[in-house]
MIPAVO-252677 format. One line per field, with one value per residue (C-alpha): x, z, y; residue number from 1; residue in one letter. Coordinates in Angstrom, 3 decimals, always signed. Each point is the difference from the previous one (the first is absolute). Example, Ala and Ser with C-alpha at 12.3 -4.5 7.8 and 13.67 -1.06 7.14 Angstrom:
# residues 2
px: (+12.300,+1.370)
pz: (+7.800,-0.660)
py: (-4.500,+3.440)
k: (1,2)
r: (a,s)
This chain:
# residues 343
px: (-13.643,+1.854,+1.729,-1.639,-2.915,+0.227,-3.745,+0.460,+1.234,-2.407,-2.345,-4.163,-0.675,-0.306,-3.505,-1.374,-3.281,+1.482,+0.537,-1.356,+3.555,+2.210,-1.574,+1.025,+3.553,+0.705,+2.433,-1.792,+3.170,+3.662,+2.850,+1.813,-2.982,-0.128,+2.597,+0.368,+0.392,+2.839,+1.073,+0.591,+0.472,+3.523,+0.924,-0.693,+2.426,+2.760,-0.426,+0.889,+2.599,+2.069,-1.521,+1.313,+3.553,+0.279,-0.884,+1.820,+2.899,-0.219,-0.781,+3.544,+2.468,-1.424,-0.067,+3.789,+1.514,-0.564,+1.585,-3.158,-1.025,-2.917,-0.927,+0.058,-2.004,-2.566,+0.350,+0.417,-3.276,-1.832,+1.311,-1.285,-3.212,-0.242,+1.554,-2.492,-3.208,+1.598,+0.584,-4.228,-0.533,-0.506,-2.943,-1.558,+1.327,-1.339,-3.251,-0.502,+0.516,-2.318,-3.035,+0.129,+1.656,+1.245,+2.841,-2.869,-1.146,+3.095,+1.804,-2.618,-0.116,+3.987,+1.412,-2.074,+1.114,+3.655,-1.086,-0.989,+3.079,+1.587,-1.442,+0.148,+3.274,+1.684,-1.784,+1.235,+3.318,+0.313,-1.621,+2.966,+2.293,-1.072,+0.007,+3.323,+1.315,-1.722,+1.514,+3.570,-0.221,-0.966,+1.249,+3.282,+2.104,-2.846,-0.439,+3.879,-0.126,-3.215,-1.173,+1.329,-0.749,-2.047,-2.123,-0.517,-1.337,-2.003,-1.986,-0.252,-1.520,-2.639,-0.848,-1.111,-1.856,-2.081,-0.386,-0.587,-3.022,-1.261,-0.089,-2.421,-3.221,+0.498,+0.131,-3.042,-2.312,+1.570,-1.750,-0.643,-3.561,-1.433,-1.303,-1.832,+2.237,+3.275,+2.045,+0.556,+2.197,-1.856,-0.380,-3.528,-1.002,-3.377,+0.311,-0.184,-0.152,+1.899,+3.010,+1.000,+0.454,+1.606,+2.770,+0.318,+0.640,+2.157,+2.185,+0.106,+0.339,+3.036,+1.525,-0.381,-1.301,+1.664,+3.707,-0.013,-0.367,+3.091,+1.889,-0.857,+0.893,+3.338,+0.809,-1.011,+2.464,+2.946,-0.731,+0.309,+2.552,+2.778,-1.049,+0.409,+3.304,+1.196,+1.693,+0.001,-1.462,-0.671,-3.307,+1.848,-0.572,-3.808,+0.031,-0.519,-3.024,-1.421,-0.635,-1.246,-2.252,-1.689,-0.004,-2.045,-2.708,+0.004,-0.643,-2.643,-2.069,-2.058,-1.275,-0.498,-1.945,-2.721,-0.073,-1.169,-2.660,-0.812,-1.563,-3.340,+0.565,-3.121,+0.102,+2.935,+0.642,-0.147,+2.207,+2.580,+0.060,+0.890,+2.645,+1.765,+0.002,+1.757,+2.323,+0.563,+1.200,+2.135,+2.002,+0.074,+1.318,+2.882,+1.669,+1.172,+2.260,+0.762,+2.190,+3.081,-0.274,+0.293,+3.012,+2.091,-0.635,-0.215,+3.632,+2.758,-0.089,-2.468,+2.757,+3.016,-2.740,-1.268,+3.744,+0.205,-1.712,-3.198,+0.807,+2.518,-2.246,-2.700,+3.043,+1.268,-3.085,-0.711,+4.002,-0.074,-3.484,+1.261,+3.637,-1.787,-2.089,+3.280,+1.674,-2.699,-0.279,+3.878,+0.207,-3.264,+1.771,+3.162,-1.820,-1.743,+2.456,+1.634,-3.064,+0.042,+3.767,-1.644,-2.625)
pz: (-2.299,-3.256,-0.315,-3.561,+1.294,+2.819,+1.440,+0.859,-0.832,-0.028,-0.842,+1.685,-3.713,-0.054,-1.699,-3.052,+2.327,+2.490,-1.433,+3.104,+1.653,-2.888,+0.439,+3.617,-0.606,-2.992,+0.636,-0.180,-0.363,-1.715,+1.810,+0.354,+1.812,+3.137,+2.476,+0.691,-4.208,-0.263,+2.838,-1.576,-3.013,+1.580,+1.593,-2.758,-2.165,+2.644,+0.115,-3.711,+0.618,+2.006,-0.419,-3.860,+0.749,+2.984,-1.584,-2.992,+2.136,+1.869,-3.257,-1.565,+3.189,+0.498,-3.788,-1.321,+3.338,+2.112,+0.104,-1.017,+3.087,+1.275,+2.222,-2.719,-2.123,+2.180,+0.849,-3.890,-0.277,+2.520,-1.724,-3.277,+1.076,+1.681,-2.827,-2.557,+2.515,+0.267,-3.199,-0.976,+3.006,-2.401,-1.784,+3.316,+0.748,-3.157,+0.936,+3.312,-1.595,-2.611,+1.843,-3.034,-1.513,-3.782,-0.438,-1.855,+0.780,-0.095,+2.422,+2.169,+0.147,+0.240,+1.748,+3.588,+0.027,+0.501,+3.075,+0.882,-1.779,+2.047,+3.363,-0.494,-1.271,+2.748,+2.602,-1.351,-0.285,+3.469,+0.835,-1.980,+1.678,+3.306,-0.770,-1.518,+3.422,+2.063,-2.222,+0.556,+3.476,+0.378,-2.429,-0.483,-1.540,-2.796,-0.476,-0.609,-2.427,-1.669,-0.134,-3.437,-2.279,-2.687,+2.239,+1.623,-3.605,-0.273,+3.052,-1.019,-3.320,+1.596,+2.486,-3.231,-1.613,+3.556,+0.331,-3.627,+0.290,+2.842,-1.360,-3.107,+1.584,-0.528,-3.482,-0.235,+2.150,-1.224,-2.728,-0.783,+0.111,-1.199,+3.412,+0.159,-2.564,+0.605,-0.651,+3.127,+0.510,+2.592,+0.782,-1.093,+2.171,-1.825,-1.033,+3.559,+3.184,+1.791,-2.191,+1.648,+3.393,-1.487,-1.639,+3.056,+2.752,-2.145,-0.658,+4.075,+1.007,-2.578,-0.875,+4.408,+2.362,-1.198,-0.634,+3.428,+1.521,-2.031,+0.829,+3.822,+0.289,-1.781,+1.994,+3.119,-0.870,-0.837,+3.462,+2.357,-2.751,+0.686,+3.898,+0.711,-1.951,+1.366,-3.305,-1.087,+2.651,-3.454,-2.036,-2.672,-2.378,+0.161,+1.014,-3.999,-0.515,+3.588,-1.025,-3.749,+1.126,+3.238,-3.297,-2.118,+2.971,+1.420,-3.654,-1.095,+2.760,+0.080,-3.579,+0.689,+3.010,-2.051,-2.820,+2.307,+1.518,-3.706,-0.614,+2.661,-0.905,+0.707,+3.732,-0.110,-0.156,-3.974,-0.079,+3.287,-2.393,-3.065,+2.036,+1.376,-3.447,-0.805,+2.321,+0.437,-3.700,-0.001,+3.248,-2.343,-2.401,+2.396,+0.579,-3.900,+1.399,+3.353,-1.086,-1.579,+2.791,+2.464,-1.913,+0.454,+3.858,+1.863,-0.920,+2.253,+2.215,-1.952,+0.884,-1.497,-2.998,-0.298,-1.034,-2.982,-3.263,-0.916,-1.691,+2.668,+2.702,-2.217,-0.650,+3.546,+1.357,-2.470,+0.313,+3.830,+0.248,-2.609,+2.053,+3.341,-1.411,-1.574,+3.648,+1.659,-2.083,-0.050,+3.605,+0.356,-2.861,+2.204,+3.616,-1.848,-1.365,+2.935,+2.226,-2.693,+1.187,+3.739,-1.299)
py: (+4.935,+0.261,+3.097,+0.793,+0.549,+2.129,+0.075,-4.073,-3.111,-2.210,+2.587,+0.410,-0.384,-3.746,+0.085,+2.105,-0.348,+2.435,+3.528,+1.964,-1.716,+1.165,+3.407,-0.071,-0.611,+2.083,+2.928,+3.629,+1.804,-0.496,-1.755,+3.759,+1.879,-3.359,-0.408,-3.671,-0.233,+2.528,-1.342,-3.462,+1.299,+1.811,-3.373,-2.355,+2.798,-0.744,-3.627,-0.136,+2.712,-2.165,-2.971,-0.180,+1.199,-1.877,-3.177,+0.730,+0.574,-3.262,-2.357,+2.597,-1.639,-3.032,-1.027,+1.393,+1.501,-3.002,-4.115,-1.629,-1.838,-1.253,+2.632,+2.428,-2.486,+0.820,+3.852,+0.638,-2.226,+2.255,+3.090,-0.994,-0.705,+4.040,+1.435,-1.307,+1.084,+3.550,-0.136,-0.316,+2.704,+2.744,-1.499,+0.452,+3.379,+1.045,-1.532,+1.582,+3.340,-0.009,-2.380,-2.041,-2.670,+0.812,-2.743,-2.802,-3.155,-2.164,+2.133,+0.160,-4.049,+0.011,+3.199,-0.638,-4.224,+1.426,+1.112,-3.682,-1.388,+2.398,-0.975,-3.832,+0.102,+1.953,-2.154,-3.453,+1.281,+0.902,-3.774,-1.359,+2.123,-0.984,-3.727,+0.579,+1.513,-2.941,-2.660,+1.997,+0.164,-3.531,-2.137,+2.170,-2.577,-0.992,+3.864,+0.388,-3.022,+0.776,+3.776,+0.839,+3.055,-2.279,-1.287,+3.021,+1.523,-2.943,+0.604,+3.995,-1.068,-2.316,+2.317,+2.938,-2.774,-0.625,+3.838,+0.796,-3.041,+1.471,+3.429,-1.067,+0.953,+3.842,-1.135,-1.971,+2.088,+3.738,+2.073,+3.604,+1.919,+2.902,+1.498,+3.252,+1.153,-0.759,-3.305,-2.091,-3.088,-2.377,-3.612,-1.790,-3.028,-0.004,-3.288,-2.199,+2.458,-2.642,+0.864,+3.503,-2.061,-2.822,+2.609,+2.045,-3.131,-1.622,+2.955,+0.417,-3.882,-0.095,+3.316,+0.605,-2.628,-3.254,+1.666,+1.843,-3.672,-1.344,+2.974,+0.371,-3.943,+0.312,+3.006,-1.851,-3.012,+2.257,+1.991,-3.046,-1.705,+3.058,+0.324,-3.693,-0.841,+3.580,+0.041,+3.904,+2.665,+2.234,+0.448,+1.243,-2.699,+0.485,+3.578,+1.183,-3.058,+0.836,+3.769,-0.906,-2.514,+2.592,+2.594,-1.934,-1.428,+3.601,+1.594,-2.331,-0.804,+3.236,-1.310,-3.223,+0.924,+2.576,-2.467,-2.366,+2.912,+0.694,-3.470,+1.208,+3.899,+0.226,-0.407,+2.774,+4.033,+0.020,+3.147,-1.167,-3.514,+1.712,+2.128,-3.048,-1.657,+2.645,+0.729,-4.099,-0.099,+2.772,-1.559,-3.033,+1.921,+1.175,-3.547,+0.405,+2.742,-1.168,-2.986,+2.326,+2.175,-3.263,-1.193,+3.490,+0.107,-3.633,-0.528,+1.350,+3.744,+2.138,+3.015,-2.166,-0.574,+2.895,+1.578,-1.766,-0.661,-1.035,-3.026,-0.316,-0.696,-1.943,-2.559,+0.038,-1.205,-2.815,-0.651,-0.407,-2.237,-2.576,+0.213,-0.201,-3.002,-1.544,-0.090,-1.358,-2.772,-0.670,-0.028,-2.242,-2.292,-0.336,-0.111,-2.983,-2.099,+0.118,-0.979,-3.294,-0.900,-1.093,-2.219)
k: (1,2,3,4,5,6,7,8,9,10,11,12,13,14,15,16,17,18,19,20,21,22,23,24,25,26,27,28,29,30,31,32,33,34,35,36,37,38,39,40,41,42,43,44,45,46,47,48,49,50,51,52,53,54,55,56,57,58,59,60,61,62,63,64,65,66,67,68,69,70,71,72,73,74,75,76,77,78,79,80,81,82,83,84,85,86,87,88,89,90,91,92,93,94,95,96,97,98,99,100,101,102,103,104,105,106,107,108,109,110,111,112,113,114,115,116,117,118,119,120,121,122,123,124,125,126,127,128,129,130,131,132,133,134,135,136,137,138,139,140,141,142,143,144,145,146,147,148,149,150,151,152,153,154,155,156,157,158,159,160,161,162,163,164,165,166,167,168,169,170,171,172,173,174,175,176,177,178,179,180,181,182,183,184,185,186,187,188,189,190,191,192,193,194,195,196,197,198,199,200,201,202,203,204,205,206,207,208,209,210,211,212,213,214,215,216,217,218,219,220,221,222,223,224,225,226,227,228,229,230,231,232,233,234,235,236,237,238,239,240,241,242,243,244,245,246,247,248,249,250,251,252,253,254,255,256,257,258,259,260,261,262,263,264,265,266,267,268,269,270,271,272,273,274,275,276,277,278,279,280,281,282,283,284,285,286,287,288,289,290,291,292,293,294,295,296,297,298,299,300,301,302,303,304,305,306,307,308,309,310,311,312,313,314,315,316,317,318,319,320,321,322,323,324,325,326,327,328,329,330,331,332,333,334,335,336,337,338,339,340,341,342,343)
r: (x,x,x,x,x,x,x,x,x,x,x,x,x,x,x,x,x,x,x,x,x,x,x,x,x,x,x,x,x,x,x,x,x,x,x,x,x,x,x,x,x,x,x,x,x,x,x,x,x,x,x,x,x,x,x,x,x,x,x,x,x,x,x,x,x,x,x,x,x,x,x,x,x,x,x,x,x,x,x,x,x,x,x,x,x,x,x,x,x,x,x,x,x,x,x,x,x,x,x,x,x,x,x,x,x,x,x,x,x,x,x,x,x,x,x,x,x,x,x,x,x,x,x,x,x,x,x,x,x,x,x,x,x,x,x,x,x,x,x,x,x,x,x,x,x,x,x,x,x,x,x,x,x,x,x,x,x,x,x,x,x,x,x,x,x,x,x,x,x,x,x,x,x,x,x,x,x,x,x,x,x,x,x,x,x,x,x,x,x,x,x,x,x,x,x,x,x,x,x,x,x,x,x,x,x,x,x,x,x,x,x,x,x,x,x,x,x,x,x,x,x,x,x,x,x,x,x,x,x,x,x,x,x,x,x,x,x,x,x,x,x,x,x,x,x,x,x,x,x,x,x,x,x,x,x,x,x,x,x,x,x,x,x,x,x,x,x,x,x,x,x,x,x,x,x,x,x,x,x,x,x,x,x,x,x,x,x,x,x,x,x,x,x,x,x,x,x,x,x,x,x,x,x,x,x,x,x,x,x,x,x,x,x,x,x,x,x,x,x,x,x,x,x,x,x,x,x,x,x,x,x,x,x,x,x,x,x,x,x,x,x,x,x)
């Protein structure tokens, strides 16, 4: 579900042969007189609240306050790509409050794919983080010689491109439509039915299902890597990446899930399937803000942290996981040349 148009994403409206379905579906009262709207209406505010200064805050240390490394490469990466989705939040706040959509046609195609570039961004970042840890823990020396800040941008840059390609569809398949007198802004798979399916599996075998592999077996390798060599007894060098990475699965799997249910709605509870559209996108929309908050508290004591600045603690967290990182390879770069002296 797009958050733009807040009955459904991939809306029952598939066919101009089916208006006894759009009847169904179509609100009877404003956003302000339901619960579950207001509801999301008060936590979508919120998530733009502190998503936008969060994020800006992040992208503020990690661009002028930082060394530019390429740990922050990524973070700042990560932070750009939340800032600019809370940043398009209030088109749908706006939308949600007056059950129509009044911002035209071209930011109806544009404003819900940042949701997508959003999503598919994120989630090949944290695949090129966790590759990037693998290839540190075991190849340290190559990862000391070669992990430079360039390349580091250049892997950023094709990972937007392979997000921004994959978020197209929303602006193929979205349009506005005069509906029973109000404006709506709604996807229109009239032209092949198989193309609503084809959109939503693809979204969830490479925005979900084929990144979780990568990043379970990279986390797998590092696990047994660090237990066998007996080499650090800390997780601190993946403690930040561990807790962005449960985040984003944790945040987007609801909508991924009633997507997926959406595809044979009519097998399902039309209202309980609306709901969790709903409900799944919002939590979707939460990961945008999550990622700030994760970088002020997974660094050292929370008390200790908690004492001192904002931007204190944001930098102290980055600080220490590129440190911790730094160490770990150093040490693995000595234990190995050493190791080479008895061959």
């Amino acid at each position: 579900m797009d958050l733009y148009e807040y009955d459904q994403d991939y809306n029952y409206t598939e066919s101009s042969n089916i208006p006894h379905e759009e009847a169904v579906f179509k609100h009877q009262s404003t956003c302000l007189k339901e619960v579950l709207c207001v509801s999301l209406l008060v936590v979508n505010v919120v998530i733009f609240l502190l998503g936008f200064c969060g994020n800006i805050l992040v992208i503020w240390i990690s661009s002028f306050k930082m060394k530019k490394t390429v740990n922050t490469t990524w973070y700042l990466s990560l932070a750009i790509s939340d800032f600019i989705f809370c940043a398009f939040l209030p088109f749908s706040i706006t939308s949600m409050v007056m059950d129509e959509w009044i911002f035209g046609q071209f930011l109806c195609k544009f404003a819900p794919s940042v949701m997508f570039l959003n999503m598919f961004s994120s989630i090949f970042l944290l695949v090129v983080i966790s590759i990037d840890r693998c290839v540190s823990v075991m190849f340290p020396v190559w990862a000391q010689n070669h992990r430079t800040v360039k390349k580091a941008s250049i892997v950023v840059v094709m990972s937007w491109l392979l997000a921004i390609a994959l978020s197209f569809p929303s602006v193929i398949f979205r349009d506005v439509s005069d509906y029973m007198g109000r404006t709506i802004c709604h996807n229109i798979y009239n032209s092949n039915q198989h193309n609503h399916m084809i959109v939503a599996v693809s979204r969830f075998l490479a925005g979900f299902i084929a990144p979780f592999i990568v990043i379970v077996i990279c986390y797998s390798i590092i696990i047994i890597r660090l237990r066998t060599n007996r080499m650090t007894k800390s997780s601190k060098p993946f403690k930040v990446m561990s807790a962005l990475v449960a985040a984003f699965f944790i945040c987007w799997l609801p909508y991924h899930v009633f997507v997926l249910l959406e595809l044979n709605h009519q097998n399902f509870n039309h209202r309980l399937l609306t709901a969790g559209l709903q409900i799944g996108t919002s939590l979707a929309s939460a990961n945008s803000f999550l990622n700030p908050v994760l970088y002020v508290f997974m660094g050292n004591d929370f008390k200790r942290k908690f004492k001192s600045s904002v931007l204190s603690k944001m930098e102290n967290a980055m600080i220490e996981e590129g440190r911790t990182t730094s160490r770990y390879l150093s040490r693995s770069s000595s234990m190995d040349g050493r190791a080479s002296t008895h061959i």
